[in-house]
Each structure stands twice: as C-alpha cells, then as structure tokens.
C-alpha positions as CSV (number, residue, x, y, z in Angstrom):
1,X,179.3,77.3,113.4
2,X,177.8,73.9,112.5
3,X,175.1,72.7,114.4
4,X,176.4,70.1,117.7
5,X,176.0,66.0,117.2
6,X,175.0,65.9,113.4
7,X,173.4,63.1,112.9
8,X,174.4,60.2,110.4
9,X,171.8,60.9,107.7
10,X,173.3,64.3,107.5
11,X,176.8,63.6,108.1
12,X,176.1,60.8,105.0
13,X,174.1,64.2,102.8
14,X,177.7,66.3,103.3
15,X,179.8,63.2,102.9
16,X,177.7,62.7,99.2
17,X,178.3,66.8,99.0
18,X,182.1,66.5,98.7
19,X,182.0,63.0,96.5
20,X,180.3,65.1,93.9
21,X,182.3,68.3,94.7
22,X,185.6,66.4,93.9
23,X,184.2,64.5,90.7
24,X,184.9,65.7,87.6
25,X,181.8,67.9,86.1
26,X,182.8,67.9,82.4
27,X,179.1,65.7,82.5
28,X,177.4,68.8,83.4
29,X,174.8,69.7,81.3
30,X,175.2,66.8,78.1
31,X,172.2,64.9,79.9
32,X,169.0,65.2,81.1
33,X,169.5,64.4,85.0
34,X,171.5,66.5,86.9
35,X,172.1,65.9,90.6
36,X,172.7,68.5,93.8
37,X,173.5,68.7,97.1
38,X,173.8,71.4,99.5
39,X,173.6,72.6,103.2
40,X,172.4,75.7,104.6
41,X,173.2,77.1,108.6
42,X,170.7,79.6,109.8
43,X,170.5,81.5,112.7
44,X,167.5,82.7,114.5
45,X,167.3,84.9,117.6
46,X,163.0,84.9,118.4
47,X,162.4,81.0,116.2
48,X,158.9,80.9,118.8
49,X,158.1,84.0,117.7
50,X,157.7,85.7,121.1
51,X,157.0,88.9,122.2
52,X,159.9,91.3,123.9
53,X,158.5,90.9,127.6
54,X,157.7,87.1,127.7
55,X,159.5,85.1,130.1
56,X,161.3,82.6,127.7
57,X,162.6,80.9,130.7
58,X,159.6,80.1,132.0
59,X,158.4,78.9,129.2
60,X,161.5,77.3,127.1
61,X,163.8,76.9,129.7
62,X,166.4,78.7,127.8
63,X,166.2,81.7,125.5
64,X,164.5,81.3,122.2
65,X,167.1,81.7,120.0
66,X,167.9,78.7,117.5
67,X,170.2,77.2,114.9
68,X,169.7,75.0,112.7
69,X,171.5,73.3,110.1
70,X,169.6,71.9,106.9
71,X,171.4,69.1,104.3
72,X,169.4,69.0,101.1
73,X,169.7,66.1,98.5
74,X,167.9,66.6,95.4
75,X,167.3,64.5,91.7
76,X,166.4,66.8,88.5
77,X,165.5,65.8,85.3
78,X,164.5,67.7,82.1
79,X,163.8,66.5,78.9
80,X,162.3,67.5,75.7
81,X,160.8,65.3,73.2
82,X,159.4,66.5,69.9
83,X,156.3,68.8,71.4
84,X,156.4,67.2,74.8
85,X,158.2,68.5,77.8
86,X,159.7,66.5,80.9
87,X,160.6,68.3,83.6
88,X,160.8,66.6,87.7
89,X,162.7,67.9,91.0
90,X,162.6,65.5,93.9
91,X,164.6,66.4,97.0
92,X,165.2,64.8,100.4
93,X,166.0,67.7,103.1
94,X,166.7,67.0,106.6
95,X,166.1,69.6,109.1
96,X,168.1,69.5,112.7
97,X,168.0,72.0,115.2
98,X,170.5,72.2,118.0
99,X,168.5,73.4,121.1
100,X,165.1,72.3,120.5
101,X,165.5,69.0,118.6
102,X,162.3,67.4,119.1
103,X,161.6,69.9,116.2
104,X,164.0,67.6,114.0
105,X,162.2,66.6,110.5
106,X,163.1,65.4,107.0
107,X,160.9,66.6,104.0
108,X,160.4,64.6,100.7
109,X,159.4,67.3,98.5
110,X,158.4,66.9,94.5
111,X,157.8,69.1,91.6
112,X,156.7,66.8,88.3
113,X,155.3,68.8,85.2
114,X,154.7,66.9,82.0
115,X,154.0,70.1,78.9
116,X,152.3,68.1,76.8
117,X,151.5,69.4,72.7
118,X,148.8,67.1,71.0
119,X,149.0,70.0,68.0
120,X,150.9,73.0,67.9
121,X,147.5,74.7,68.8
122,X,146.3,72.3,71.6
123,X,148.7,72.2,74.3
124,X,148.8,72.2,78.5
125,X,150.6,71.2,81.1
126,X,150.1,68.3,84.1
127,X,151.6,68.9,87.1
128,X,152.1,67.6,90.3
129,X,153.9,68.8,93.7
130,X,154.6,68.4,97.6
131,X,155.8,70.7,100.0
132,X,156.6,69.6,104.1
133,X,157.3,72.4,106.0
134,X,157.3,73.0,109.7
135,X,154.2,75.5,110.5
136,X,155.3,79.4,111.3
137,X,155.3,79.9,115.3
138,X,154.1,83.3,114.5
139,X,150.7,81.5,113.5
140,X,150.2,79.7,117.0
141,X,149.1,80.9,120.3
142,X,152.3,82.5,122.2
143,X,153.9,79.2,124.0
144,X,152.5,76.9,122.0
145,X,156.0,75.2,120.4
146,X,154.9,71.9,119.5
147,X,156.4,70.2,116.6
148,X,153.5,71.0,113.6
149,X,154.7,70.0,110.1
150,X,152.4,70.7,107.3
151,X,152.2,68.9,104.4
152,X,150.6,71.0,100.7
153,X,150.1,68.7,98.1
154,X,148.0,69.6,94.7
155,X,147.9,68.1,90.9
156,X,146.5,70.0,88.4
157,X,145.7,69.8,84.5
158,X,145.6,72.8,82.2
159,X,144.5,73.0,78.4
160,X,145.2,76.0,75.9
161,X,143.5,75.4,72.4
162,X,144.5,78.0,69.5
163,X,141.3,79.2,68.2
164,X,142.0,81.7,65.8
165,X,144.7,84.6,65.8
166,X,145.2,85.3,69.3
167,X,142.4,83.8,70.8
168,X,142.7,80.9,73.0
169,X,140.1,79.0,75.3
170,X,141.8,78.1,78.6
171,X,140.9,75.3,80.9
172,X,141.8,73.6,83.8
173,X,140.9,70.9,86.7
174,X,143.2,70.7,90.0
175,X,143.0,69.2,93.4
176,X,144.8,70.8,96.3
177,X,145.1,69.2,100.3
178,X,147.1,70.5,103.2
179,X,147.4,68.6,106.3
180,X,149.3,69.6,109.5
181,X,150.6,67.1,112.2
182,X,148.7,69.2,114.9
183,X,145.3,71.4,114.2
184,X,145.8,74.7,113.2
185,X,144.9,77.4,115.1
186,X,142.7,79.5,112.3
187,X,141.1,76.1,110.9
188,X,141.6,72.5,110.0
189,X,143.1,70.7,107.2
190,X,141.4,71.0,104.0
191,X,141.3,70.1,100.2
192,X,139.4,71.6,97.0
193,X,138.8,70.5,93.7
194,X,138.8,73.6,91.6
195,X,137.4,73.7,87.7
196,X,138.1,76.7,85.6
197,X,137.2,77.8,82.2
198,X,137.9,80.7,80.0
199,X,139.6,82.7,77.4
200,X,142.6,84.7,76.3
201,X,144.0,87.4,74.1
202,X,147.6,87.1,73.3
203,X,149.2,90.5,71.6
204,X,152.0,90.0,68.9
205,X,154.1,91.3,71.5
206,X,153.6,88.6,74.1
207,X,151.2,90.3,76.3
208,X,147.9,88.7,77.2
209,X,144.6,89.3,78.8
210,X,143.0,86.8,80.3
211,X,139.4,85.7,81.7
212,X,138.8,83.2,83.9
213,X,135.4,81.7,85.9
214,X,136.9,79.3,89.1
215,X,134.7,76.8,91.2
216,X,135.8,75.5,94.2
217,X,134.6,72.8,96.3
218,X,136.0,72.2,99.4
219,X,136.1,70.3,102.7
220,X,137.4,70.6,106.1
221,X,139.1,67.5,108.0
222,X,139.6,67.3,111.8
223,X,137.7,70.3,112.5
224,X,136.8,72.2,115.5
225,X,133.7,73.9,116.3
226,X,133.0,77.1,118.2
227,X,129.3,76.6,118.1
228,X,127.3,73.8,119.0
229,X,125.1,72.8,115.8
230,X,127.1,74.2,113.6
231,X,129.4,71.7,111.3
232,X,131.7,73.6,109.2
233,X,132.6,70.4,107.0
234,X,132.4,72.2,103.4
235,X,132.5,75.0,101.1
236,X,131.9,76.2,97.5
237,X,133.5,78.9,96.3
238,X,133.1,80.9,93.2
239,X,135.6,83.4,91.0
240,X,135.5,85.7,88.3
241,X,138.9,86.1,87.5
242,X,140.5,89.1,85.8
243,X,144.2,89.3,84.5
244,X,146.5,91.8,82.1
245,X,150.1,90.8,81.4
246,X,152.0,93.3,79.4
247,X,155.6,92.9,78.3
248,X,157.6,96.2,76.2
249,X,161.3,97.2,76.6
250,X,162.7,93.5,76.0
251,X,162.3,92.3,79.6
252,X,159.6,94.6,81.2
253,X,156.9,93.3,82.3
254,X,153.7,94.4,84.4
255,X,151.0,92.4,85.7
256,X,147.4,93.6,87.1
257,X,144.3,91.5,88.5
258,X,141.2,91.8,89.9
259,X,139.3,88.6,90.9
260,X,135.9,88.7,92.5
261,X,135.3,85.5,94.7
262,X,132.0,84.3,96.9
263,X,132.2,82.0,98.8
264,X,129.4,80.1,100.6
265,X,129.5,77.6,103.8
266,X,126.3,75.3,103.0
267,X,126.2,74.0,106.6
268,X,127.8,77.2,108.7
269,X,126.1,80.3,107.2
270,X,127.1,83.1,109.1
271,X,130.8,82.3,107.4
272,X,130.0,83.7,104.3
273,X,132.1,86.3,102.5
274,X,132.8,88.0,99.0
275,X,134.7,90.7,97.8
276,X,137.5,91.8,95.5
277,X,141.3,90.4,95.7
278,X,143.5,93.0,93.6
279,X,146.7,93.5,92.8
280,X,149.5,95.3,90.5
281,X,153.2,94.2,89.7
282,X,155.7,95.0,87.9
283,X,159.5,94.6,86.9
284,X,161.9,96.7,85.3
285,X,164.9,96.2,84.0
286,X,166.8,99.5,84.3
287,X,170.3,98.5,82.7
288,X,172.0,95.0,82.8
289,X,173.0,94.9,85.9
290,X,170.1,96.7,87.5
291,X,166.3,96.0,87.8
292,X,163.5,96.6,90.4
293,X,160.1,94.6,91.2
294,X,157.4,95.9,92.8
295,X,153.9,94.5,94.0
296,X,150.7,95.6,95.6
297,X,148.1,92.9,96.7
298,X,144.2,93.5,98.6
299,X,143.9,90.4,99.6
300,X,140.8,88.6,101.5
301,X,142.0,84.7,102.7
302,X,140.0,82.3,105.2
303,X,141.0,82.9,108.9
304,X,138.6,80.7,110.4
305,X,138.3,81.2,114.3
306,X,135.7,81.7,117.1
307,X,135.6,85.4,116.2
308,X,136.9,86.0,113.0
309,X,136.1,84.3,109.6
310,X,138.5,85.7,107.0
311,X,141.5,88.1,106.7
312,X,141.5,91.3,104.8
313,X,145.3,92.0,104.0
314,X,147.0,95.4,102.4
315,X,150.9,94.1,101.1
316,X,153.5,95.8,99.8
317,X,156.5,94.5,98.1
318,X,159.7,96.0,96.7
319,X,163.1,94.4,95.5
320,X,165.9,96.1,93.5
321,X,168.6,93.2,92.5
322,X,171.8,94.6,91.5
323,X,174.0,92.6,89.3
324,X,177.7,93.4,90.6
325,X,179.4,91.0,88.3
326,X,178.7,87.8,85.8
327,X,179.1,85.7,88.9
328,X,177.9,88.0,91.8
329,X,174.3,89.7,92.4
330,X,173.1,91.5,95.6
331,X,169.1,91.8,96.8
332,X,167.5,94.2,98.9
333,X,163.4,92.9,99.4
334,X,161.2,94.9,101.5
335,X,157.4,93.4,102.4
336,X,154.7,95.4,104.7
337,X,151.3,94.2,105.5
338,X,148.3,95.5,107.2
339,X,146.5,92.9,108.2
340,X,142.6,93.0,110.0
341,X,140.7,90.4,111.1
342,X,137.1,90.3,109.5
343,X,133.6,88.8,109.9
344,X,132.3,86.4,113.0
345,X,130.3,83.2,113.2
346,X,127.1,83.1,114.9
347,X,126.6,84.9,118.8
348,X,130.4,85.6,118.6
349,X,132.1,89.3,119.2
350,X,133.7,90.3,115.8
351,X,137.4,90.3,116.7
352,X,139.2,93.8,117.1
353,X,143.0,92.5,116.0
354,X,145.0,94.4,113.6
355,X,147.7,93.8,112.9
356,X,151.0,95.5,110.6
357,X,154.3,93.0,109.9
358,X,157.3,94.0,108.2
359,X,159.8,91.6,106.6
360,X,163.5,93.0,105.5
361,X,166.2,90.9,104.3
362,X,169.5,91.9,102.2
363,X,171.0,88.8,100.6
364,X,174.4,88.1,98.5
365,X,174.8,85.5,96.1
366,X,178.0,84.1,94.4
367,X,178.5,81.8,91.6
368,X,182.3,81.1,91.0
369,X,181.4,77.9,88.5
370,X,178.6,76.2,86.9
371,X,178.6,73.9,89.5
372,X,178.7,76.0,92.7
373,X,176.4,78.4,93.9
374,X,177.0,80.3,97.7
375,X,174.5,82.6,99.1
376,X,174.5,84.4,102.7
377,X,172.2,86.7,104.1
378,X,170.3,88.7,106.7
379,X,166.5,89.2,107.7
380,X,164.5,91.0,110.4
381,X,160.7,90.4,110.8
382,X,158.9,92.3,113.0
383,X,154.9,92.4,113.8
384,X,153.1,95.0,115.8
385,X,149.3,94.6,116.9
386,X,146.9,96.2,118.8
387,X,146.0,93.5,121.1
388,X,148.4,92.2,123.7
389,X,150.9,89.8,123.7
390,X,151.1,89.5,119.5
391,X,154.1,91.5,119.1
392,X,157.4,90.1,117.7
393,X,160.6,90.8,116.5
394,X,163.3,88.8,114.8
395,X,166.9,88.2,113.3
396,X,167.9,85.7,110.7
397,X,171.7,85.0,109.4
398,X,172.2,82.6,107.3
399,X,175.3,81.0,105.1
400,X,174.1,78.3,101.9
401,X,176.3,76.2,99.6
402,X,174.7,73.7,97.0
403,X,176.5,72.3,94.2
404,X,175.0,70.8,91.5
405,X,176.1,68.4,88.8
C-alpha cells in the first residue's frame, strides 16, 4: 500500500515514471545519457529503533512502526573519449513518511568521475560525490526522533604512473566533510584532507600488491566538550597501509589488508589511539549461476563521547547470490558485529558497553527488459547489549521498481 496524501513533487516523479515507461526505448543505449525513474515502498516495524519494553506511546503517541514511500529521479551520463573517461549520476529522491512526516526530506545526491590518461602509462581518476541521508535512530539516545539529515561530501584526485614492468607509483589528495542537521551524539561534524603516496606491483594475471602511507588532517565543527579546557578542534592522523588483491579462476577474487593508523589529538591528548584495522575477503564464483562473498573486518573507528573515544569492531559478512534465470537472481546476506567501546578522555570512567548486532535480509530481483528492473525484499536487524535500554529489534519489507532509459 502506497503511502496516504502523496505529495505533488512525488505524484509529478511517478507521473514522469509512466511517460518514460510508455515511450518507446529503441534509444536505449545508442547514447551517452540515459535517464531513470523509480519508486520504492518500505515497511518498517521499530524505524526509532526502540527497545521491546519501551512505552512507544508515551513517547511517539502511536507505535513505532513506519512506511515510507521514496520517488527517485536520476540523470546518467557515460562517455568515452580517446583515453579519457566521462562518467556522472545525479539523482533527485524525495523521501515521505506517512506517520511521522516531519521526517519528510528530498536528497540531491552526485557521483562525477573524470578517468583521465595523459599517456598510456600516466593515468588517474578525479572524482567527486554527495550523499543526504537521514541519520540511523539506532545511533541516537532512545527517544530522541528528531529529524537529523546528514550530508557526506568528498573529492578526491588519484595518479598511477607506469614505471617499469609492473611497477607503478600511486598517489593521491582528497578532501572529505560530513555535516548533520543536529549534533551527533558520538561527535561533531568534521572534514580531512588526506595525502597518500606509494607503490604497486601488478602480476600478469591482474593481481596486485599495494603500499600505501596516508596523512590525515582533520577538524571538528560544532563541537561539544565533556571537559572544561579541553578543545577537541583537530586531528592528524597517520597510515601505513597494506593491501593484496589476487584474481585466479576467471572471476575469483580475494582481497586482504592490514593498515596501521595513529592518530594524534594536538589540543585533547588523552584521545589518542593506534592500532591495526584488518581484514580478509573474498568471492567465488562456484558455477554460473552460483557464487558466495565472504568478509572479515577488525576494525577501530572514532566514537568520540564523554567516556569512550573510539570503537573496536569484530564483522562478519556472508552472501551467496544464486542466479535462477538470465532475468532473475536471489540473495541471502548475513552481517554480525561485536562491537566494544574503547578508551576515555581525561577524569572520565572508561565505558563498559558492548555491544553484538545482527543484520539478515533475503532479497529477489527481476529484470523482464533492458529497461525494467523490480526488486522486493525482507530484513531483520537486531542488537543486543550489556547495558540497559540499547536493545532492538526490527523488520523491513520492501517492493522497488526503476526503469531506466
């Protein structure tokens, strides 16, 4: 069922939907734009993320559970021109929820990547993308359901030069900024410029190791702070990155890392913290219509609060895809993570919370032409923790159309 009392911009995004439906599509394809539309009805049974025993009354007014309908617009372009490589995705997607629609939103997002070639042995890319989504409620403190749309934006320029054989020197710059409409409960928005330089063996076969030394400097904006006299207001970080890609069987592939990172807080000390972030993945193609992809990441990321500085986070991913037909594939992906809460800033109690989350969703997808694609599916996420009130557990349904042309 369609979410009640669409509004006009999305009734005008599924009136544009059938135009292009019902034009011919013999275009498809002989140029370089192509043009889609699609909507998407999702179902949610927790969408505040609330434990079992909360009083959703109190709180809400009504129950917690949500639909919400989403009408996507979207602009592609690809072109390629001697060595150089066009390639842009804008979309327009308008977000309406029927219960609880002060939540309402429409994203602008952008994906622009010029693959530029000066020589056959000098090439890169420059890229450039934005991304407005409405912050997870599983990330706030429990009735907390403000309206918090984040906004992650970052351009980046990367250089490969052809040495000799299969050596290559790698290097890149990139800037990266995330702002939410309200302040974050594990920090405040931030950007980094990051600068990275190193080198790469490429195999005949294709596969590749890789060496790479990051630096990151970053600062915080609208931040809070838990201790007087202490201003958190920047960072430098520092990585020695590690990577192996290796590709056999035709389309096999396996990918290990191990990055070392330290990062320093010149102004806020006692947030300091360095370790390893590792991780293994790979996918295998077990017959033409079968294949399986598997990951393990040990992960350490910034969880700034008043008595925790970073995460230390244990996931585990699996997904077969099965291949039932040329126009019909089925996908089964299973994620864990054990997640603990590490360090403290200055006279603070390091904090105790552990936490495990589990995230299983089947999904069917269906593509009777070029032009259409259909996909439905199901999801439950659950998280269990050893303090109080942190608990959760939810249902997702949801039926997607997009045509493109």
């Amino acid at each position: 069922m369609l979410p009640k009392n669409l509004p006009i911009s999305t009734g005008c995004l599924l009136g544009l939907l059938f135009l292009v439906a019902v034009t011919p599509a013999t275009a498809q394809g002989n140029g370089p734009f192509t043009v889609s539309a699609g909507y998407t009805v999702q179902s949610d049974s927790n969408l505040f993320r609330l434990p079992a025993e909360a009083n959703t009354n109190a709180l809400l007014g009504r129950s917690g559970d949500e639909k919400i309908g989403i009408a996507t617009l979207g602009l592609g372009f690809k072109s390629q021109q001697s060595l150089q490589g066009l390639e842009a995705n804008v979309s327009v997607s308008n977000y309406q929820y029927q219960n609880f629609d002060y939540l309402n939103y429409t994203a602008a997002d952008y994906d622009l990547k010029w693959l530029w070639a000066f020589t056959p042995r000098l090439t890169g890319s420059l890229v450039s993308d934005r991304k407005e989504t409405q912050n997870s409620f599983a990330d706030v403190t429990q009735g907390d359901t403000r309206k918090n749309v984040r906004i992650d934006a970052s351009t980046g320029l990367e250089a490969n030069y052809e040495v000799d054989g299969p050596w290559r020197l790698v290097a890149g710059l990139s800037t990266t900024r995330q702002s939410n409409q309200e302040a974050a409960i594990a920090g405040s928005d931030y950007g980094y410029t990051t600068a990275d330089l190193g080198v790469r063996y490429v195999f005949p076969s294709g596969s590749s190791m890789t060496y790479l030394g990051k630096l990151n400097n970053g600062n915080y904006f609208n931040a809070t702070f838990p201790n007087d006299g202490y201003f958190d207001n920047s960072y430098k970080q520092f990585e020695h990155d590690f990577r192996l890609h290796w590709t056999w069987s035709g389309l096999s592939t396996a990918d290990v890392y191990a990055t070392h990172l330290e990062r320093n807080h010149p102004n806020y000390p006692s947030r300091d913290f360095s370790g390893w972030n590792t991780g293994a993945s790979i996918y295998y193609a077990a017959s033409g219509k079968l294949s399986v992809m598997g990951s393990y990441r040990h992960e350490l990321a910034v969880y700034a609060t008043g008595d925790s500085n970073y995460t230390q986070t244990d996931h585990l991913t699996v997904i077969p895809t099965w291949q039932i037909g040329p126009k019909t594939s089925l996908k089964l992906q299973f994620d864990t993570a054990d997640i603990q809460y590490v360090g403290t800033p200055s006279n603070a109690v390091p904090s105790q919370r552990r936490d495990r989350t589990r995230d299983t969703s089947l999904s069917l997808t269906w593509q009777p032409t070029r032009q259409w694609l259909i996909s439905s599916g199901l999801q439950n996420l659950t998280r269990n923790s050893n303090l109080a009130n942190l608990d959760y557990e939810s249902s997702v349904i949801f039926l997607a159309g997009q045509f493109t042309y």
